[in-house]
C-alpha atoms as one frame of an Amber mdcrd trajectory, in Angstrom:
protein
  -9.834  -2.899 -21.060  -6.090  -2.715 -21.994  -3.148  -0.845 -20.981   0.537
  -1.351 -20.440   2.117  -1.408 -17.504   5.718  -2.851 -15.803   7.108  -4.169
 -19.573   3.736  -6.021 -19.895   0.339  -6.246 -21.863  -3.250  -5.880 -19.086
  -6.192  -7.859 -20.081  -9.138  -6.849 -17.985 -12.426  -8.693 -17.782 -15.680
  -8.794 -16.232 -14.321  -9.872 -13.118 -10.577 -10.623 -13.707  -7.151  -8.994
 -14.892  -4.509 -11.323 -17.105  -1.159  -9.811 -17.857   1.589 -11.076 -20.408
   5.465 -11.700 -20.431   7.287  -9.112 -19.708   8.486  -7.602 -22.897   6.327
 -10.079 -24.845   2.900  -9.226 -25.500   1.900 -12.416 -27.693   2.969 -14.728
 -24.900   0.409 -15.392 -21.892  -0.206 -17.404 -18.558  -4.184 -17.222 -18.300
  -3.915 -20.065 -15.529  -2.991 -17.141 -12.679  -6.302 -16.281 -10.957  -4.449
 -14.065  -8.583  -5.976 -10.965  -9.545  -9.773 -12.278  -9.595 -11.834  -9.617
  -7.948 -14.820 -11.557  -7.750 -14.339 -14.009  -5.153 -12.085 -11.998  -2.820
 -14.323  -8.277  -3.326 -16.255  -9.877  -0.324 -19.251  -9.240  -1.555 -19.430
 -12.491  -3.933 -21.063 -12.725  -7.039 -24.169 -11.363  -5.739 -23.356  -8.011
  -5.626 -23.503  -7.505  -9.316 -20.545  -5.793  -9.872 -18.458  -6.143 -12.955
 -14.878  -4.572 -13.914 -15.716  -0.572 -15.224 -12.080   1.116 -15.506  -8.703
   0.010 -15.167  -6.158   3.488 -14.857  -2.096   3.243 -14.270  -0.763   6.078
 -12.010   2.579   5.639 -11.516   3.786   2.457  -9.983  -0.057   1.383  -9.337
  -3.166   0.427 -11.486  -6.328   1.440 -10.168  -9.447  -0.971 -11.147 -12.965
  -0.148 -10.509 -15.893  -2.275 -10.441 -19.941  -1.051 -10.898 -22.320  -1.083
 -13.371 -25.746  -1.055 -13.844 -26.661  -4.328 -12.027 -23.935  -3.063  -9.039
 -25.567  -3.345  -5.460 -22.114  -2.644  -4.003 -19.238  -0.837  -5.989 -15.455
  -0.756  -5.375 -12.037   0.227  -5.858  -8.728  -1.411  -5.859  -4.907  -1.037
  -6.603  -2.885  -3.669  -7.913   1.145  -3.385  -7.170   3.919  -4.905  -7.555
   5.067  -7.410  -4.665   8.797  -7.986  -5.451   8.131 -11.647  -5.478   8.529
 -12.833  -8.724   6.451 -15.924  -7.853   3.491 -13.688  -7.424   4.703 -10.444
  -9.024   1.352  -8.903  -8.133  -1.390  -8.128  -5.634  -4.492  -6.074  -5.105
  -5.939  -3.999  -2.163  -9.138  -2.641  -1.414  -9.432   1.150  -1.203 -12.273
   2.001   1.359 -14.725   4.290  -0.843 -17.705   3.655   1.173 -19.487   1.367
  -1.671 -18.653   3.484  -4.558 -17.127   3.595  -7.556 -16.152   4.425 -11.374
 -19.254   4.084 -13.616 -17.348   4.236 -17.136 -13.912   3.624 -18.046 -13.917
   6.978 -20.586 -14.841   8.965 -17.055 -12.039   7.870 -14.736  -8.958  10.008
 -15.518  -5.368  10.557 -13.948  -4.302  13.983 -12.906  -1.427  13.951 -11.932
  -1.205  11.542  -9.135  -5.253  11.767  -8.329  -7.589   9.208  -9.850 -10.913
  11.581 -10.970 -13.931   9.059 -11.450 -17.417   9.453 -12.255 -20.120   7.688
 -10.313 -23.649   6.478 -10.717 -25.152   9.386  -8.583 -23.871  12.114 -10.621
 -21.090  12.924  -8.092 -17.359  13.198  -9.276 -15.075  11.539  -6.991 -11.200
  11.751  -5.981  -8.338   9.532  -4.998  -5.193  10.338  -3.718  -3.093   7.295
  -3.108  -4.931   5.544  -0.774  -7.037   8.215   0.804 -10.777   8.102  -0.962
 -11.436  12.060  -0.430 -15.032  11.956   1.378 -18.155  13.867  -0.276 -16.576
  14.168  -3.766 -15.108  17.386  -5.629 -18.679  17.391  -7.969 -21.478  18.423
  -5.234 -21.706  21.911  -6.637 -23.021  20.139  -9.978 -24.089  16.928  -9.047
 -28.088  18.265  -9.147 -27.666  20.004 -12.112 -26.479  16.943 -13.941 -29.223
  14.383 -12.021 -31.513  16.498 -13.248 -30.654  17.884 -17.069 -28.123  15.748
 -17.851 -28.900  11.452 -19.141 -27.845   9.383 -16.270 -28.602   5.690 -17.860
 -25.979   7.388 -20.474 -23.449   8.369 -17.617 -21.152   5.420 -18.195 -20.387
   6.658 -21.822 -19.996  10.202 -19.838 -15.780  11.237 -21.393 -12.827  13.051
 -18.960  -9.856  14.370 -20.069  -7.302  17.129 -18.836  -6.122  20.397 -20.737
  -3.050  20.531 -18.776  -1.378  23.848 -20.048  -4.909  25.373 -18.144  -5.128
  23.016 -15.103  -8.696  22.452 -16.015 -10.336  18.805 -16.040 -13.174  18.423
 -18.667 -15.916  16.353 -18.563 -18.924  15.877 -21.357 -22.327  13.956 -21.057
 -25.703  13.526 -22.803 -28.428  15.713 -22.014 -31.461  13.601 -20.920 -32.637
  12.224 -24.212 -29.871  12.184 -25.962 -27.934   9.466 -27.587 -24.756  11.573
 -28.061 -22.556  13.901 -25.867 -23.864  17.158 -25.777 -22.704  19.607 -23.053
 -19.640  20.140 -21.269 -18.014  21.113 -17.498 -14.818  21.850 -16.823 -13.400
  22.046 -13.066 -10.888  24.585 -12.005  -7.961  22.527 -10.687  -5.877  24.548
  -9.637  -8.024  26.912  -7.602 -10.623  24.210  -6.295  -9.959  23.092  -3.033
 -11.107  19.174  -2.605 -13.562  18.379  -0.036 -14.805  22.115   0.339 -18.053
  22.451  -2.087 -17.162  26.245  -1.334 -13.911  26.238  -3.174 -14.530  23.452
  -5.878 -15.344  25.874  -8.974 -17.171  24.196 -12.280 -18.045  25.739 -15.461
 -20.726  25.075 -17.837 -19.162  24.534 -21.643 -21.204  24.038 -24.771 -18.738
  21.408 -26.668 -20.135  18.879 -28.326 -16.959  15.848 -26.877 -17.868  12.338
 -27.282 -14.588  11.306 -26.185 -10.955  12.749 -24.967  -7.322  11.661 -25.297
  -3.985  12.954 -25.359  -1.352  12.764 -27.565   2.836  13.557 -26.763   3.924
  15.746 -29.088   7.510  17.407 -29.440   7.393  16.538 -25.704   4.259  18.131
 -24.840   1.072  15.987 -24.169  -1.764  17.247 -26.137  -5.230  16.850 -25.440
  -7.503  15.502 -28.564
């Protein structure tokens, strides 16, 4: 994955993230291991876990690791230090062994990361704080059981903004493509209360979202 963040150009493999110069992108130190989250995940390189999504929010970038072969999944934030010897660091964020399956299905909203995971739950992070028991119980069966879960990592997020609603598409079972779509009430839903987290069943056919700034507005495409 690649994304820009703090005048600089994020390179993230399997297991590792590589940054450039600030302010120029063509120029890079791949010698700085710093940011390997293999060998300090402490789980080693048994637990099968590879680099899924990598999402700036603000001042932080939020990397996941999973995958298919993933005993054990995590989350971590990278920040800046103020050292400019080491620039940048990484913490754990305690999810309990789970994380992001796909990199197209971990969003920001605002300052929440919204992820995806293997068991068909969607999942939310404020800050630090991994919310317990997910925001996507009310559809998590529904999707487990109509919906492709080998195909969940190509599974797409994105926001319409202007609605506070959070879209996400996925493959019915047997399909190769995106087929169906949910969208989640943000505004009304209430996190961590399956009572007050409201989904509704779309018939789009979205492979993938983005968003687009335009005359000042972000645009979702």
């Amino acid at each position: 994955f690649c994304l820009s963040f703090d005048g600089r150009m994020w390179l993230f493999s399997d297991q590792n993230a590589d940054y450039s110069t600030r302010n120029d992108p063509e120029t890079w130190d791949l010698t700085d291991d710093t940011l390997n989250f293999l060998t300090t995940s402490g789980a080693g390189a048994s637990d099968g876990s590879v680099i899924t999504s990598a999402t700036l929010i603000g001042d932080s970038i939020y990397v996941g690791k999973g995958g298919p072969n993933a005993i054990i999944e995590h989350l971590f934030r990278v920040y800046r230090t103020g050292n400019p010897a080491l620039p940048y660091a990484f913490e754990r964020i305690e999810t309990g062994g789970i994380g992001p399956i796909g990199n197209q299905c971990t969003v920001a909203a605002g300052q929440d990361l919204v992820f995806l995971g293997k068991d068909g739950n969607i999942y939310l992070v404020r800050g630090n704080e991994f919310i317990p028991g997910g925001i996507g119980r009310n559809i998590q069966r529904t999707l487990l059981a109509d919906y492709s879960a080998s195909r969940f990592e190509f599974a797409s997020m994105g926001l319409l903004r202007e609605r506070g609603l959070l879209g996400l598409s996925l493959s019915l079972g047997g399909a190769a493509t995106n087929a169906r779509s949910w969208w989640y009430d943000y505004l009304n839903s209430r996190p961590g209360n399956p009572k007050y987290e409201f989904w509704h069943p779309g018939y789009h056919v979205i492979n993938a979202w983005g968003e687009r700034i335009s005359a000042g507005q972000r645009q979702l495409i």
